[in-house]
C-alpha atoms as an extended CHARMM CRD file, in Angstrom:
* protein
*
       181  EXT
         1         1  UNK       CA            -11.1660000000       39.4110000000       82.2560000000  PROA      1               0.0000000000
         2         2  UNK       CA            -14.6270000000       39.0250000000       81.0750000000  PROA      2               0.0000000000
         3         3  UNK       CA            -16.5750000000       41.6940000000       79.6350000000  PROA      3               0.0000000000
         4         4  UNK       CA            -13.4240000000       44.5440000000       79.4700000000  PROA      4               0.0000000000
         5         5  UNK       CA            -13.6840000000       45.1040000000       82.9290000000  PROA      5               0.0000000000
         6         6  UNK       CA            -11.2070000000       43.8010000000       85.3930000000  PROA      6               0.0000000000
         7         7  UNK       CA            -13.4840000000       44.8890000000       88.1650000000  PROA      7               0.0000000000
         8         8  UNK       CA            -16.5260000000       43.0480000000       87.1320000000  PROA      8               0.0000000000
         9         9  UNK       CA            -17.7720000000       39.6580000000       88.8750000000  PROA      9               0.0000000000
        10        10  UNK       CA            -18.7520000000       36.7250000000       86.7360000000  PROA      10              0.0000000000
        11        11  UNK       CA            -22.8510000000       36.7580000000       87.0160000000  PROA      11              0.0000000000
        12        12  UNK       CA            -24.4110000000       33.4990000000       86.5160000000  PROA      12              0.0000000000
        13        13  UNK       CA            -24.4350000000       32.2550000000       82.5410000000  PROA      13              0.0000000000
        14        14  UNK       CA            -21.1130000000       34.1060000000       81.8830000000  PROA      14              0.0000000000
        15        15  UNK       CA            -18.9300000000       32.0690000000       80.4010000000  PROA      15              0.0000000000
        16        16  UNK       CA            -15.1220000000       31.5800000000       80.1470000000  PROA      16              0.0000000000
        17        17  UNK       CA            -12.8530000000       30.1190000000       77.9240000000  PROA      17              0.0000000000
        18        18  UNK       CA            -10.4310000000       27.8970000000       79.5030000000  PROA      18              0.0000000000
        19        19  UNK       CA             -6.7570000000       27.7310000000       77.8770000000  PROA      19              0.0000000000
        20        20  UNK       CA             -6.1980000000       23.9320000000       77.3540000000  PROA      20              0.0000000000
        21        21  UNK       CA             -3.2210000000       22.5280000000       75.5710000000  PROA      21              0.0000000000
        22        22  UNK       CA             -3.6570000000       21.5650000000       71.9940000000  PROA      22              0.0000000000
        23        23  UNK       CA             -3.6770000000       18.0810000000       72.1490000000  PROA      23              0.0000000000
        24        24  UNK       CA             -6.0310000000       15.7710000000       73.5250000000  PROA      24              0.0000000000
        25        25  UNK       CA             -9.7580000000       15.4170000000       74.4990000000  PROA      25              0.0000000000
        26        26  UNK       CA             -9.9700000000       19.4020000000       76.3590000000  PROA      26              0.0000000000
        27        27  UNK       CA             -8.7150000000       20.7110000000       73.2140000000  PROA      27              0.0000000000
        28        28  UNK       CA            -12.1670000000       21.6280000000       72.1190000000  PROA      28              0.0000000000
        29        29  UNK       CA            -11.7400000000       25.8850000000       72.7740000000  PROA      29              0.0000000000
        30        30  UNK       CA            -15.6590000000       25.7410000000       73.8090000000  PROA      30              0.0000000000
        31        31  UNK       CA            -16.6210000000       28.2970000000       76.4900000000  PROA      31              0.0000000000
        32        32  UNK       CA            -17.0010000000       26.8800000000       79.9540000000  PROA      32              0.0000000000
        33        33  UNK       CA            -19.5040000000       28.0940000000       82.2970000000  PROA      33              0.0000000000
        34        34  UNK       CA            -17.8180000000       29.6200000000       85.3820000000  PROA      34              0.0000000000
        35        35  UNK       CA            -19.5530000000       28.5020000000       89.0920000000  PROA      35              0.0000000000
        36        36  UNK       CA            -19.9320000000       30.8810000000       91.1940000000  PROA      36              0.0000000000
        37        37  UNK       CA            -19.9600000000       30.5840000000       94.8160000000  PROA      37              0.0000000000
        38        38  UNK       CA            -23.1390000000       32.3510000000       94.5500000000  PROA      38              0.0000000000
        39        39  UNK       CA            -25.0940000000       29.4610000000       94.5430000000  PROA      39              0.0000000000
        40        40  UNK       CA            -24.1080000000       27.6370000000       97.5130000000  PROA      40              0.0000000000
        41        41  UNK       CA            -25.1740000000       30.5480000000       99.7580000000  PROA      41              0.0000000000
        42        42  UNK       CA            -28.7000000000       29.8540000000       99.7680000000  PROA      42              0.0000000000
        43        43  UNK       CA            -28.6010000000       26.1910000000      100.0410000000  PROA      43              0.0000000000
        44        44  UNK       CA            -25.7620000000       27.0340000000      103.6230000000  PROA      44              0.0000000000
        45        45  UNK       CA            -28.4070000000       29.1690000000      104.6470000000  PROA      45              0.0000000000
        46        46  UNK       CA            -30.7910000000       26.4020000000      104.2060000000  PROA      46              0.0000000000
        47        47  UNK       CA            -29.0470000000       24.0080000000      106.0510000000  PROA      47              0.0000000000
        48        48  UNK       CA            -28.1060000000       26.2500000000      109.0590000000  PROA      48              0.0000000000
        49        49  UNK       CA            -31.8220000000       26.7700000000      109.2670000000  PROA      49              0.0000000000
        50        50  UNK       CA            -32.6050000000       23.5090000000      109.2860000000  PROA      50              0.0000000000
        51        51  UNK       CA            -29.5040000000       22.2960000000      112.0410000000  PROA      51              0.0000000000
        52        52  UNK       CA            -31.3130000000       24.7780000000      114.2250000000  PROA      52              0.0000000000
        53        53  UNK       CA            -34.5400000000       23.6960000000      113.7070000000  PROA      53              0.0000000000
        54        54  UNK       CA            -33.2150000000       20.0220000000      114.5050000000  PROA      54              0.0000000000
        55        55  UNK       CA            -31.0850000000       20.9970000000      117.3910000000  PROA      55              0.0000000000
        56        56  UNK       CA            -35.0810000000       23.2990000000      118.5730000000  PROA      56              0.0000000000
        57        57  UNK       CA            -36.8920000000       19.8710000000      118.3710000000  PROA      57              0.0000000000
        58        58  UNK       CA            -35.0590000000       17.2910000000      119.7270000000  PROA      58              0.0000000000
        59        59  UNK       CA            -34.5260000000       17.3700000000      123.4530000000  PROA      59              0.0000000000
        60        60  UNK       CA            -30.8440000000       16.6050000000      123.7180000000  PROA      60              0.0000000000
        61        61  UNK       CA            -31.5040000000       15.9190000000      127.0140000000  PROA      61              0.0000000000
        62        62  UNK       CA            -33.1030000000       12.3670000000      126.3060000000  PROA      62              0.0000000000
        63        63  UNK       CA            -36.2590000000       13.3060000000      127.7850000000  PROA      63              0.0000000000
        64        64  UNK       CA            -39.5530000000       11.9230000000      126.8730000000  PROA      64              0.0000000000
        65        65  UNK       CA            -41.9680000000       14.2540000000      128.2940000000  PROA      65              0.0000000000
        66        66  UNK       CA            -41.6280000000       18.1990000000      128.0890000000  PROA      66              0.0000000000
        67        67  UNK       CA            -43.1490000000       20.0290000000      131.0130000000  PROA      67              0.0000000000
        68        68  UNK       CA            -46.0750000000       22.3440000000      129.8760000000  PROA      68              0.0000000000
        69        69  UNK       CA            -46.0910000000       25.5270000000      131.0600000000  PROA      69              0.0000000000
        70        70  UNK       CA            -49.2370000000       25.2490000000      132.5580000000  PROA      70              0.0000000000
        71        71  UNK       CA            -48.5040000000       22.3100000000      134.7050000000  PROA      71              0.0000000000
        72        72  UNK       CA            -46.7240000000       22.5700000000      137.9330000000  PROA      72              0.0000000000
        73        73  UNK       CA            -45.7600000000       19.0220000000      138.4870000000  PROA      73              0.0000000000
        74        74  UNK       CA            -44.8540000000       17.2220000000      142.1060000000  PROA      74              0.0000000000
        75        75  UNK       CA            -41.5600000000       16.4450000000      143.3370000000  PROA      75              0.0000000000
        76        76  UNK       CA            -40.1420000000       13.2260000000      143.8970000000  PROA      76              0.0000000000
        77        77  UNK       CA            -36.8350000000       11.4190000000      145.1970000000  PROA      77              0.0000000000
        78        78  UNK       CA            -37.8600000000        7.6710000000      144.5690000000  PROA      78              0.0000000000
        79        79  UNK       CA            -37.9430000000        7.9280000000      140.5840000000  PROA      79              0.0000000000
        80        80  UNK       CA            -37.4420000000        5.7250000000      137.3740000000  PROA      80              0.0000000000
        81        81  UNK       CA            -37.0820000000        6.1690000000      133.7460000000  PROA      81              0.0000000000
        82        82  UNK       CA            -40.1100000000        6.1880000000      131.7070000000  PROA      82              0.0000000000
        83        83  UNK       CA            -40.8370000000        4.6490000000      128.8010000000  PROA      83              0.0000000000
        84        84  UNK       CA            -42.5990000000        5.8290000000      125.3460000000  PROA      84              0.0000000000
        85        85  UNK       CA            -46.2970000000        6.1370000000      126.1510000000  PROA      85              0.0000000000
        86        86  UNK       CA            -49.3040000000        8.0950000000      125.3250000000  PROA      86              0.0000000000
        87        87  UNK       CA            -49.4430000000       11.3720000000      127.7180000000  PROA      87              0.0000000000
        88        88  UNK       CA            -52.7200000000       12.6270000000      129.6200000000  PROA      88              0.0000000000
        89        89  UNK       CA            -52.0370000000       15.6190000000      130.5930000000  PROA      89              0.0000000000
        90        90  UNK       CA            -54.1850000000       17.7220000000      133.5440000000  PROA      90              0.0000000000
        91        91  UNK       CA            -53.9240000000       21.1830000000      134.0510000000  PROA      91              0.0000000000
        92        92  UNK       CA            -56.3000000000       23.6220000000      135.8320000000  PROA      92              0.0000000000
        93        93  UNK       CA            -58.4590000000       24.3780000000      132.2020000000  PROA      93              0.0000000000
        94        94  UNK       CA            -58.0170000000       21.2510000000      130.2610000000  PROA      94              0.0000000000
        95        95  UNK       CA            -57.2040000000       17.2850000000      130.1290000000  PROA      95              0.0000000000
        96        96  UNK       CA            -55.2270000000       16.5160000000      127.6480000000  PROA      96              0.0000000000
        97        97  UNK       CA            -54.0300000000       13.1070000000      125.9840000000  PROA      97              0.0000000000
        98        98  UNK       CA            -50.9870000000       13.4150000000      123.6360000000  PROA      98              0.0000000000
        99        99  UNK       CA            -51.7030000000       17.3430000000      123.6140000000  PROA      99              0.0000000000
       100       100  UNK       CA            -55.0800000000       16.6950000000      121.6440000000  PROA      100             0.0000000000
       101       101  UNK       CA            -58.2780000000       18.6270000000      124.2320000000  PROA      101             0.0000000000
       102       102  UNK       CA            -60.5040000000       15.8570000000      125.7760000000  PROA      102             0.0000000000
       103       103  UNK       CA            -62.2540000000       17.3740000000      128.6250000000  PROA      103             0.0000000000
       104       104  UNK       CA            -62.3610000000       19.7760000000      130.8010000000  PROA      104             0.0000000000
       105       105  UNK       CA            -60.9080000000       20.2340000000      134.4650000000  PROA      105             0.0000000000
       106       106  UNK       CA            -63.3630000000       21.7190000000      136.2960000000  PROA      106             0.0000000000
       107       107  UNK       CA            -66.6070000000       19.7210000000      134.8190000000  PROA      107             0.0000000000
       108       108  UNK       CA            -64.6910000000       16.8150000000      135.6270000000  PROA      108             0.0000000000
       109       109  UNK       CA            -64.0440000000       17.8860000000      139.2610000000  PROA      109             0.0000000000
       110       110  UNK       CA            -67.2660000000       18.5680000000      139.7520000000  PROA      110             0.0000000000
       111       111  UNK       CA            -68.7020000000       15.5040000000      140.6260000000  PROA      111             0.0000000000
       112       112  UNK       CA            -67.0540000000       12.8320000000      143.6770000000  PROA      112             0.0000000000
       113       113  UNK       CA            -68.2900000000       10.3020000000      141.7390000000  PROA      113             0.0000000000
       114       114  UNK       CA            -65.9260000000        8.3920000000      139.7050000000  PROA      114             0.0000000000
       115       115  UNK       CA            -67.3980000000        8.6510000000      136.0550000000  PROA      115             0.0000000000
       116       116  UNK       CA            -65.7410000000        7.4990000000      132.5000000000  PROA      116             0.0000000000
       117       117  UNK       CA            -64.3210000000       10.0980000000      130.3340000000  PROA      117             0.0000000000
       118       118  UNK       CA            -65.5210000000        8.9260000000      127.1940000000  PROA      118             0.0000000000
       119       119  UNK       CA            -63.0840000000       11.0910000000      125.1620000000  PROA      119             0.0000000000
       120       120  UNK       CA            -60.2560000000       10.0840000000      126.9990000000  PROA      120             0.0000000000
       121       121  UNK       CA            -60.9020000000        6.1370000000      126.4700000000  PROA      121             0.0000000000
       122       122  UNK       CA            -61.9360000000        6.7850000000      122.4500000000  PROA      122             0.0000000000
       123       123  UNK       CA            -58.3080000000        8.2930000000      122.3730000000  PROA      123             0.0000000000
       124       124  UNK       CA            -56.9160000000        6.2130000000      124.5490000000  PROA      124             0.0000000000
       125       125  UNK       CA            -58.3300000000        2.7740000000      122.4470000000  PROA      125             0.0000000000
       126       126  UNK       CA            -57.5640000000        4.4840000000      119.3790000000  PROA      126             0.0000000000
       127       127  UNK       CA            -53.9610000000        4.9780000000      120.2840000000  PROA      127             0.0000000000
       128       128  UNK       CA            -53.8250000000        0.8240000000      121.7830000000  PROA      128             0.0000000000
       129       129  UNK       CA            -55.1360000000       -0.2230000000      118.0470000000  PROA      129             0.0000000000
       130       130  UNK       CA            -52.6100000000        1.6340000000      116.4070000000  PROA      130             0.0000000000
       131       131  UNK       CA            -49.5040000000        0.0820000000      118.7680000000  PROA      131             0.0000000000
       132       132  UNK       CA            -51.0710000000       -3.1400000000      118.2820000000  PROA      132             0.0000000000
       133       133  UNK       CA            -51.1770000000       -2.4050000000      114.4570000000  PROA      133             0.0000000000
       134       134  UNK       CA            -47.3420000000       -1.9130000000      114.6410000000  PROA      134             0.0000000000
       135       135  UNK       CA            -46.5280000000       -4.6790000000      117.0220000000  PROA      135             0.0000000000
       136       136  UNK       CA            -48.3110000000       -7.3220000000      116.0770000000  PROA      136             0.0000000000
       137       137  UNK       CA            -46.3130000000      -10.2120000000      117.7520000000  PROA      137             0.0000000000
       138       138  UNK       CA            -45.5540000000       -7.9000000000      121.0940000000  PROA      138             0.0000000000
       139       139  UNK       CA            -48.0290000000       -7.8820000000      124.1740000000  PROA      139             0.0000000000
       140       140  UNK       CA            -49.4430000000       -5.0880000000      124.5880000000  PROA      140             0.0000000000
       141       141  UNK       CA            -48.0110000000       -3.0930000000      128.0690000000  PROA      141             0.0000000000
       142       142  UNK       CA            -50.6180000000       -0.7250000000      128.7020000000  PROA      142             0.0000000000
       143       143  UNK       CA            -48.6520000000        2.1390000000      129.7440000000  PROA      143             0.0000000000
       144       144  UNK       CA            -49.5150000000        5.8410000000      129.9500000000  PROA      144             0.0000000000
       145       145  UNK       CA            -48.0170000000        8.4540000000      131.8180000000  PROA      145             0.0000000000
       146       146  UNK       CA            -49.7530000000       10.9110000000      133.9520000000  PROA      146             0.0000000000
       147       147  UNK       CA            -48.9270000000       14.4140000000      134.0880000000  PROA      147             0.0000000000
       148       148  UNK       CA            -50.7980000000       16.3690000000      136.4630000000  PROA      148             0.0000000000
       149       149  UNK       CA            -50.7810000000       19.6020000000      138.2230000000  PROA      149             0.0000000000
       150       150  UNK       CA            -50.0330000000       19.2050000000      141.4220000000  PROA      150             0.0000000000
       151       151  UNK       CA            -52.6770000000       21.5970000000      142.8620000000  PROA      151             0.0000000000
       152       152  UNK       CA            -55.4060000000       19.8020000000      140.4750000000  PROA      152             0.0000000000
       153       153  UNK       CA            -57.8870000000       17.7280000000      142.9320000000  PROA      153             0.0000000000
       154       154  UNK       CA            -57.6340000000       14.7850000000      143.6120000000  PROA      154             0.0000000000
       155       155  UNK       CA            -60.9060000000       13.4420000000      142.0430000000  PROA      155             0.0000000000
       156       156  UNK       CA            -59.9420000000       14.8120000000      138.6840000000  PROA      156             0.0000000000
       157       157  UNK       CA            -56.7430000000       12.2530000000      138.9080000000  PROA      157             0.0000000000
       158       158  UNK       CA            -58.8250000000        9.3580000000      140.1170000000  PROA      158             0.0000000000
       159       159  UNK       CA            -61.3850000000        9.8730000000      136.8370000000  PROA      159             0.0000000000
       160       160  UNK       CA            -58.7980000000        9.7680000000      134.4080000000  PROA      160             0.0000000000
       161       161  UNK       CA            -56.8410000000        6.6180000000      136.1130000000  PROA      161             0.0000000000
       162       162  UNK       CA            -60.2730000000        5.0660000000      136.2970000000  PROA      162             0.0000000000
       163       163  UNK       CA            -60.9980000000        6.0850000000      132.2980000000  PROA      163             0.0000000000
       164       164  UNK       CA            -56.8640000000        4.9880000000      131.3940000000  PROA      164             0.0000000000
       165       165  UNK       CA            -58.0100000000        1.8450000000      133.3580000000  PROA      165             0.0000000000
       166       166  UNK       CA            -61.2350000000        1.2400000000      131.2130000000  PROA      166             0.0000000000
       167       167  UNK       CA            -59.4210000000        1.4620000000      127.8530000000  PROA      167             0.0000000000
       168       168  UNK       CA            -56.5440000000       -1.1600000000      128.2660000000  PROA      168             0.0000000000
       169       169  UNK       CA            -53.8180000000        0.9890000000      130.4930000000  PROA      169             0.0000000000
       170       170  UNK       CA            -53.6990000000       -0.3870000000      134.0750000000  PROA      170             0.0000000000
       171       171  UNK       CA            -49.9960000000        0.6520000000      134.2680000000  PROA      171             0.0000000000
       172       172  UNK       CA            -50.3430000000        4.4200000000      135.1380000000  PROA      172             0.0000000000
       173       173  UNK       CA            -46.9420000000        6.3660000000      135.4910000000  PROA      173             0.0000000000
       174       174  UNK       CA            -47.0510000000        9.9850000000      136.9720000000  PROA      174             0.0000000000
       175       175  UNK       CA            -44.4670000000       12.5510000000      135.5950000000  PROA      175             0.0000000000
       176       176  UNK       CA            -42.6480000000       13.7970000000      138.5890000000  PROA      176             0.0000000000
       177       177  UNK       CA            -39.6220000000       16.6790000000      138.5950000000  PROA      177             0.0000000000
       178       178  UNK       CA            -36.9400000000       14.4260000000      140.3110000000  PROA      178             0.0000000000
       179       179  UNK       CA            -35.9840000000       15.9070000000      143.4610000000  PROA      179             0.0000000000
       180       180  UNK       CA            -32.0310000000       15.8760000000      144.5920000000  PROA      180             0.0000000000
       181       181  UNK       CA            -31.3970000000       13.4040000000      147.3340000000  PROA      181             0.0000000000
C-alpha cells in the first residue's frame, strides 16, 4: 500500500520499503525505489520500430539490385548472379549511376553518334578510386551493371557502355527479370 490507497499505482520516484530480516547486510530499513514496467514500454516500442525498419531495408531476398519503378527491364532465360557493382541506371527521363542524376535520356538519344558522358565517367572514376582505396592489394574488376528500360533506344545504351568503357569498366552486366524456363 503506498500512499493509503490500495488502488493507486506506484508512479516513478515512489518508493517502498522492503521488509528484510534483521540480520545481515539488507537490514538497513532504507526505502527502495520500486521499477515500474513503465519504462520498458518506450524502449519495446523502440525496438519494434526499428526490427521493422531493418526487416523494410534489407531485401531478404538476397538481391542486389531493386527494380525502379520507372524501369521496365528485359526478360531473360540464360542468367547469372551478379556481383556488388556500381548501378547505371536508364529510364525514359534520366541516367542514373548509383541513383545519383547524370544525364538525361533524351539529350543523350539525340545524337547517333557515340559521345562520352562526362558525368557518368567523373562518377564512374570516382567510385574505381574509392574501391581501389579499400582494396589495395585486389585487381581491380571493372564491373558495373546496366539497368535499362527496355523500350529506351538503343543508342542511349551504346553511350553509356562506351562512357562505363572510358572510365575503367569493360565488364558491363545488364539487369535482366529472369524468365522461367
Amino acid at each position: 500500500m503506498i500512499g493509503g490507497n490500495d488502488h493507486a499505482e506506484p508512479n516513478r520516484g515512489d518508493t517502498l520499503t522492503l521488509q528484510t530480516p534483521s540480520s545481515g547486510w539488507a537490514s538497513t530499513g532504507k526505502p527502495v525505489p520500486v521499477m515500474s514496467a513503465r519504462t520498458l514500454i518506450p524502449f519495446i516500442d523502440f525496438l519494434i520500430v526499428l526490427v521493422i525498419f531493418l526487416l523494410m531495408s534489407f531485401s531478404a531476398s538476397g538481391e542486389l539490385v531493386a527494380q525502379q519503378p520507372t524501369i521496365t527491364m528485359p526478360d531473360a532465360e540464360n542468367t547469372q548472379q551478379i556481383e556488388i557493382s556500381p548501378i547505371i541506371a536508364v529510364d525514359e527521363r534520366v541516367i542514373t549511376l548509383d541513383g545519383t542524376r547524370v544525364a538525361d535520356t533524351q539529350t543523350q538519344g539525340q545524337s547517333a553518334q557515340v559521345d562520352r558522358i562526362e558525368p557518368l565517367i567523373t562518377g564512374l572514376e570516382a567510385e574505381k578510386r574509392r574501391w581501389e582505396t579499400i582494396h589495395p592489394s585486389e585487381p581491380f574488376a571493372g564491373q558495373v551493371i546496366v539497368q535499362a528500360d527496355r523500350n529506351i533506344d538503343f543508342r542511349v545504351v551504346k553511350k553509356v557502355m562506351f562512357s562505363a568503357a572510358a572510365a575503367g569498366y569493360g565488364n558491363v552486366s545488364f539487369a535482366v527479370n529472369q524468365r522461367e524456363q
